[in-house]
Each structure stands twice: as C-alpha cells, then as structure tokens.
C-alpha positions in Angstrom: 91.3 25.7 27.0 91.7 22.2 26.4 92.0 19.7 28.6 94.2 16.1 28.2 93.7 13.3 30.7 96.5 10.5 30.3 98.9 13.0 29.0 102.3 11.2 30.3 101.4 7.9 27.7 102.0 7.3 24.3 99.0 8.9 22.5 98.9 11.4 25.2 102.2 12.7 25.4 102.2 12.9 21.3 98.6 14.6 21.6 100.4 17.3 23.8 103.3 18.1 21.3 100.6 18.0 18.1 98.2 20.7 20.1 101.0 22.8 21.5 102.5 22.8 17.9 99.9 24.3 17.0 99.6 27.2 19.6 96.8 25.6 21.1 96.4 26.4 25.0 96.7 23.1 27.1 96.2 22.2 30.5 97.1 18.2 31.4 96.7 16.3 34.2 99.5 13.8 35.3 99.6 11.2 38.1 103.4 10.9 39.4 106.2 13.4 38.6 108.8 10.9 37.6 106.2 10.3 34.3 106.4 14.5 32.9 110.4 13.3 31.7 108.3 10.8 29.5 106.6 13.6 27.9 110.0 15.3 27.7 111.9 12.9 26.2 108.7 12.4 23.4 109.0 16.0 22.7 113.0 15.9 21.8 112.2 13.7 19.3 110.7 16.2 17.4 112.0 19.7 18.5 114.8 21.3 19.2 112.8 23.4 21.8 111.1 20.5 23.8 111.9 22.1 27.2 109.7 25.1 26.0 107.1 23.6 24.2 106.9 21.2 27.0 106.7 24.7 29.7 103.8 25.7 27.6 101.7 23.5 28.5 99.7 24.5 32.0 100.1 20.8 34.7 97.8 19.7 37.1 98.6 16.8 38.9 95.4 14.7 40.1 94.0 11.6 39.5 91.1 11.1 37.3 88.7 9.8 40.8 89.9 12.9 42.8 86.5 14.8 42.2 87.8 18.1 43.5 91.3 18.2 41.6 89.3 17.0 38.7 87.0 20.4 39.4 89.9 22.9 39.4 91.4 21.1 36.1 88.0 21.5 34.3 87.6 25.5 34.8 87.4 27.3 31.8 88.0 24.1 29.4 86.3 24.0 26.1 87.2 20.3 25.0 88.5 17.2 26.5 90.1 14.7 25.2 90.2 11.3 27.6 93.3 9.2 27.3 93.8 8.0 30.5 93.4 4.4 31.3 94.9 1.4 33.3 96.0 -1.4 31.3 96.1 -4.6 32.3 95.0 -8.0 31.4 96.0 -9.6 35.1 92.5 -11.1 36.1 93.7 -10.2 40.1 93.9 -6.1 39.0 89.8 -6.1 37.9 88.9 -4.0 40.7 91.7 -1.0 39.5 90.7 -1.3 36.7 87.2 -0.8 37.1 88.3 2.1 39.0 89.9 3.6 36.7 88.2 2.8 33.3 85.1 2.8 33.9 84.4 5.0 37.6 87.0 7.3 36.3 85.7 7.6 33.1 82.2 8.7 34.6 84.1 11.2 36.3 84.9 12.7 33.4 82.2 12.4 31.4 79.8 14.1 34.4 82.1 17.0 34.5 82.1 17.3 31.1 78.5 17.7 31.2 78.2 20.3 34.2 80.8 22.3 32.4 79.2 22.2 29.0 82.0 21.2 27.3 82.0 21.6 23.4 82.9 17.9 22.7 84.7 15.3 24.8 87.0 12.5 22.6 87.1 9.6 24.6 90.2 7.1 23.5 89.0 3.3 24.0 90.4 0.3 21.7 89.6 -2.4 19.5 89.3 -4.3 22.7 85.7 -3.4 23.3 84.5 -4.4 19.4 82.9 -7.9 18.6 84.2 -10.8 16.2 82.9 -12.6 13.6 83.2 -16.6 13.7 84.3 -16.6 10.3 87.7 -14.6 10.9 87.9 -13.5 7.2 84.6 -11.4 7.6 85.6 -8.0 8.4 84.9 -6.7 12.2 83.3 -2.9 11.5 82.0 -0.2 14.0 78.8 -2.5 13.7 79.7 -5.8 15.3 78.3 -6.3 18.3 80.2 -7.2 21.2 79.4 -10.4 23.1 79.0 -9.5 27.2 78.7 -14.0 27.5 82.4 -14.4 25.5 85.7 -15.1 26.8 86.6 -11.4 27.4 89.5 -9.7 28.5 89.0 -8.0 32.1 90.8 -4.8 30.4 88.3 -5.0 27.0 85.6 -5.2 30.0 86.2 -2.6 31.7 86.7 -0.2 28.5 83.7 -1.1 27.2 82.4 -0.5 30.7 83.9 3.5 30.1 82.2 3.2 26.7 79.0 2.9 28.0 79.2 5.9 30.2 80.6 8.0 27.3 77.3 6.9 25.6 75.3 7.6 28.4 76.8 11.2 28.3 76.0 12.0 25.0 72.1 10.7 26.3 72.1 13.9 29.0 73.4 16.0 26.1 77.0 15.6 25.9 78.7 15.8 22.5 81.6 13.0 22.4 83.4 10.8 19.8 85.0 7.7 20.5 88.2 6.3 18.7 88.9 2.5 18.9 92.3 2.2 18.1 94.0 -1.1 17.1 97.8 -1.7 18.4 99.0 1.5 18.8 103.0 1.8 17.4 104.9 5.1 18.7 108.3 5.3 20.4 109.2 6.1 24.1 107.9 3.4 26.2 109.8 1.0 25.8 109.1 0.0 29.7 105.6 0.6 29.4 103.9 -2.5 28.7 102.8 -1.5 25.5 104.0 -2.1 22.5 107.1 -0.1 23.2 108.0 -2.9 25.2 107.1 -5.6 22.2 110.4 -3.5 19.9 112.0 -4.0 23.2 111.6 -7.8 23.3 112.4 -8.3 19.7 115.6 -7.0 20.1 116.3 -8.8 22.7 116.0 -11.9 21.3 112.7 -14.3 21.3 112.0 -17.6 20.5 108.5 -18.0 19.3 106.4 -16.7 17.0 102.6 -16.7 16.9 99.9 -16.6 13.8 97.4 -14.4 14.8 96.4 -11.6 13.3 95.4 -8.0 14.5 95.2 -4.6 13.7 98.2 -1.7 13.7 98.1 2.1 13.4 100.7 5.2 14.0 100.5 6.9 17.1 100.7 10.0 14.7 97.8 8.5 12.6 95.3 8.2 16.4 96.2 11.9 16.9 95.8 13.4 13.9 92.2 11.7 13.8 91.7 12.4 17.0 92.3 16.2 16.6 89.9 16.5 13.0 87.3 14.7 14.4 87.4 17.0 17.7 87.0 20.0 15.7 84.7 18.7 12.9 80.8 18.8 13.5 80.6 14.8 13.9 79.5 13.7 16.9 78.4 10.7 18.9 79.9 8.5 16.7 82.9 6.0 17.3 85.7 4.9 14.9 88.0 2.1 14.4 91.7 3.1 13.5 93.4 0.5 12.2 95.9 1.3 9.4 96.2 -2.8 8.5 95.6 -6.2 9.5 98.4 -8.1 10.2 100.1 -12.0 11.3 102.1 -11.6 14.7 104.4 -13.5 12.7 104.7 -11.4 9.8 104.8 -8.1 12.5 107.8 -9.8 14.4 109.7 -10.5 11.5 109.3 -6.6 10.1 109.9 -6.0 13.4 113.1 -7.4 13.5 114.8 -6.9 10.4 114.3 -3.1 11.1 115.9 -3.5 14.6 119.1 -5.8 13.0 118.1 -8.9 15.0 117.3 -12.7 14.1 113.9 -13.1 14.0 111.9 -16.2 16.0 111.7 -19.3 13.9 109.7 -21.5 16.2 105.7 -21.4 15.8 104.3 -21.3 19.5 101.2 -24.3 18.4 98.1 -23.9 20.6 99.3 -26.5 22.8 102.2 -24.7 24.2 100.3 -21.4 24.8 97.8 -23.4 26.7 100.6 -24.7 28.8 102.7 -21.7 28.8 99.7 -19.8 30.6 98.8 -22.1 33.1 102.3 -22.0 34.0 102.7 -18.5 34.2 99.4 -18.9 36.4 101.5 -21.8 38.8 104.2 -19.3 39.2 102.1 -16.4 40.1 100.2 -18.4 43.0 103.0 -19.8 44.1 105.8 -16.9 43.6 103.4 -13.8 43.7 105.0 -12.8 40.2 103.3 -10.5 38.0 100.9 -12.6 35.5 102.6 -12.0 31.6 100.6 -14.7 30.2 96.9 -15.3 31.4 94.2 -17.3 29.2 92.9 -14.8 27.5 96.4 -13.1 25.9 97.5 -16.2 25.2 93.9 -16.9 23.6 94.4 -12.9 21.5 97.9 -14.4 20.1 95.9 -17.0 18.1 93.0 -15.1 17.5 93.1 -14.2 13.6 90.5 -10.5 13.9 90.6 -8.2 10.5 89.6 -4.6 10.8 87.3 -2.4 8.3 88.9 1.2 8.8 86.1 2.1 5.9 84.6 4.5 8.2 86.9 7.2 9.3 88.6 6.9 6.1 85.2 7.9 4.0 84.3 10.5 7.9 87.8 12.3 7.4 88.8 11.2 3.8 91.9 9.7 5.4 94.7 7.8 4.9 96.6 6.2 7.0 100.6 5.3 7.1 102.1 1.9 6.1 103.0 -0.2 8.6 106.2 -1.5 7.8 107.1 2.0 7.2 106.1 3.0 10.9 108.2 -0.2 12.0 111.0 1.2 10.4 110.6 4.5 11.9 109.5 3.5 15.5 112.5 0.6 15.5 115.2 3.4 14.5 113.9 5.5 17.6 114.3 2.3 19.5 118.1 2.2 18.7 118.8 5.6 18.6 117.7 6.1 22.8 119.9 2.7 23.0 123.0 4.5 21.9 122.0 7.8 24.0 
C-alpha cells in the first residue's frame, strides 16, 4: 500500500493518476471534501474513465497533525510519499505554517519510522536551497542555505520539514527529498500557485519583472518522484528544475500561448519596494490578504540559476522544454474556460 499526503494539489493529484495508472494500490488522505472534485477534474484530463480510476483509489480524510487519523491511514503502507504543505509567504500565517510544514512533517516522518516504512519521498522546494552572490554561479544540491538571510517564512518553515526528514533517516528511516523549482501543471487556476500566474496573464497585466528562476513539468516532479521511490537511492535530495528562466521572458511565452498582449512595462526596483509597502498599508489598515510582502517582491528581482546535473546523471533523465509545457498547460487553461 502506498500512502499520498497532499493528494488534492497539483503534484499530488497528478501523483494519484500516474500510480493508479499503473495498478498501484493507493490510499490518500485529504482535508475538505469540496478539494476530491480537484482530483476529479485532473483525472479527466487524461482519461476517459476518471470517475473509476479516481474510485480506486482508497480516501481518508484527516489532517496531517491528527496523530490518530494519521495511525489508521499508515496501516499496512509500504511507502509514503509527503506532498502536503501550506503555502504562504504572508509573514502574519508563520505559526500555520510551522504547523503544518514542519510539526506535520514530523508527524509523518515518526510514523514512518514506527511503521518501518520502505522509503518515504518527502516533496520540499527550491525554497529551502542557498544562493550564490554572483547570480551567474550555478546554485546545486551543495549550496548551503543561509539561516541569518532575508528568508521567506514559507522557505523557513520547509527547510524546517527538511530537517526532520533528515533527522528520520538519522533513527533509520530511508527518505529522498525532491526540491522542485516552479512547478507548471493545470487545474488550479485558483490555487495560488502557478495555476493562478496563467490565470493572471490572461487576464491582463501590466508589469513585467527580470528575475530569473527555475521551471519544471508537474509530469517531470512525478515521474522522478516515482523512479527515485523505487530505485535503491536513498537519503539523498534533488533539485528539479527543467531550465532557468527571466520572469520576463516566462510571461511573454506565457502569453503568446494564451492569445493575450503581453506586459510591456519593466516593474524597476523602486516600484516593487513601493508596491509592497503598500500592499503592507492596505493589509493593516483593511485586513486584506498580503499579495505582495518584501520578500516576493525581493524573489521577482532575484536572478537564481539551477544545476539539475544531479538527477539527470541519478536517473539519466531528461526533462521537458519549457515553452513546450507553457503551450500545453496554457491550452488546458483555455479549454476549462470554454467548459
């Protein structure tokens, strides 16, 4: 049996249909019921038969701090993968996400431990990787991460979960740990992730911004996922980036594949560092939800390159083009427009 935490997000709900495709037996834990139609909808972009592929798969709703649900759900399990998480880069939300991604984690990884679970694949991000000064120097597996820099509460906090993946493997616990870079898929486009970026594209925006990142395929952090669950390497992490790319240049991709005018305004540093203490002004004032604090608008002018050297040698993989992903993940976009 094998058991998927975070099942109703975007690598989760993809990780679902790739193991069920594959006769695997599944059990998945989910929060709230309105988020198994996320799932559904995922599936029906790939089968015909997504109601029955998705009744496959055996659901437990708990949440990933409710030690006894968490007990039932881990009976009999051979491997875990660990999706779950709480995103968020609002300062105010630190304590749910510490919760979450970090306490939650150890949940999972001290259960994976009493039940002698085969291997435990642990999904954390780029987030939690250091940077070089000199932003053309490739940022590997390697670079340290600096606990005194400007870091994001969320990076925190999942390298926070990292830690207590680590200290499994310490008490005997065999894990691996993907880092994935901006991770493009289709269905959330409400989500907050980067559904929501095609989302805002198409509906028009005004800036653009020159920092650079890393991109992969939802496909691409399954498939690794998966291969490096079943191979024989273990306490090892990976970044998965497929390529390094200008928020400018990813917009613009962006919107040609969704038949929309792209920004042509350059947001300068200036307006970034207004624009967020703005954002912060309304917030205090309004009690609106931060969308710009210092530190996002810090990662939109941040220029980071990725070496994906290391899985690609681990798995001898290769992973999709990105503009080719944009075209794909943009068309989904417009085809659940017109549905």
């Amino acid at each position: 049996m094998i058991l998927v935490t975070g099942s109703t997000g975007l690598v989760g709900s993809h990780l679902l249909f790739k193991l069920i495709s594959d006769n695997k037996k599944v059990r998945a834990i989910y929060r709230r019921e309105k988020t198994l139609n996320r799932v559904k909808h995922v599936f029906s972009y790939y089968s015909d038969d997504a109601e029955a592929l998705f009744n496959k798969i055996e659901w437990i709703q708990a949440d990933i701090n409710d030690i006894p649900k968490l007990q039932m759900a881990f009976k009999d399990v051979t491997y875990v993968y660990h999706c779950a998480a709480f995103v968020s880069f609002e300062p105010d939300k630190y304590k749910q996400l510490r919760k979450t991604n970090i306490e939650g984690t150890a949940n999972i990884v001290n259960l994976s431990i009493s039940h002698q679970i085969k291997k435990l694949c642990y999904v954390s991000s780029i987030a939690t990787i250091g940077h070089h000064s000199n932003p053309e120097t490739l940022i590997d597996e390697q670079t340290e991460w600096n606990s005194e820099g400007d870091n994001s509460i969320y990076g925190i906090t999942k390298y926070g979960a990292e830690l207590e993946v680590w200290r499994g493997t310490q008490e005997g616990l065999d894990a691996v740990i993907v880092n994935p870079g901006i991770i493009l898929g289709p269905g959330y486009w409400n989500s907050g992730g980067s559904g929501s970026i095609f989302k805002r594209i198409y509906k028009g925006m005004t800036y653009y911004t020159t920092g650079v990142t890393g991109y992969v395929d939802v496909w691409d952090v399954v498939e690794v996922m998966k291969r490096l669950t079943e191979s024989d390497i273990k306490n090892e992490g990976y970044i998965l980036v497929s390529e390094n790319m200008n928020f400018k240049n990813f917009i613009q991709k962006t919107a040609e594949a969704l038949k929309v005018e792209a920004p042509t305004k350059e947001a300068k540093s200036w307006l970034l560092s207004v624009a967020w203490r703005l954002d912060w002004l309304n917030s205090k004032l309004f009690g609106k939800r931060r969308s710009l604090t210092k530190q996002t608008a810090k990662s939109l002018q941040n220029l980071k390159r990725y070496d994906n050297s290391k899985i690609k040698t681990a798995l001898s993989f290769e992973f999709k083009p990105i503009e080719k992903v944009i075209e794909v993940v943009s068309q989904r976009y417009l085809n659940d427009l017109e549905s």
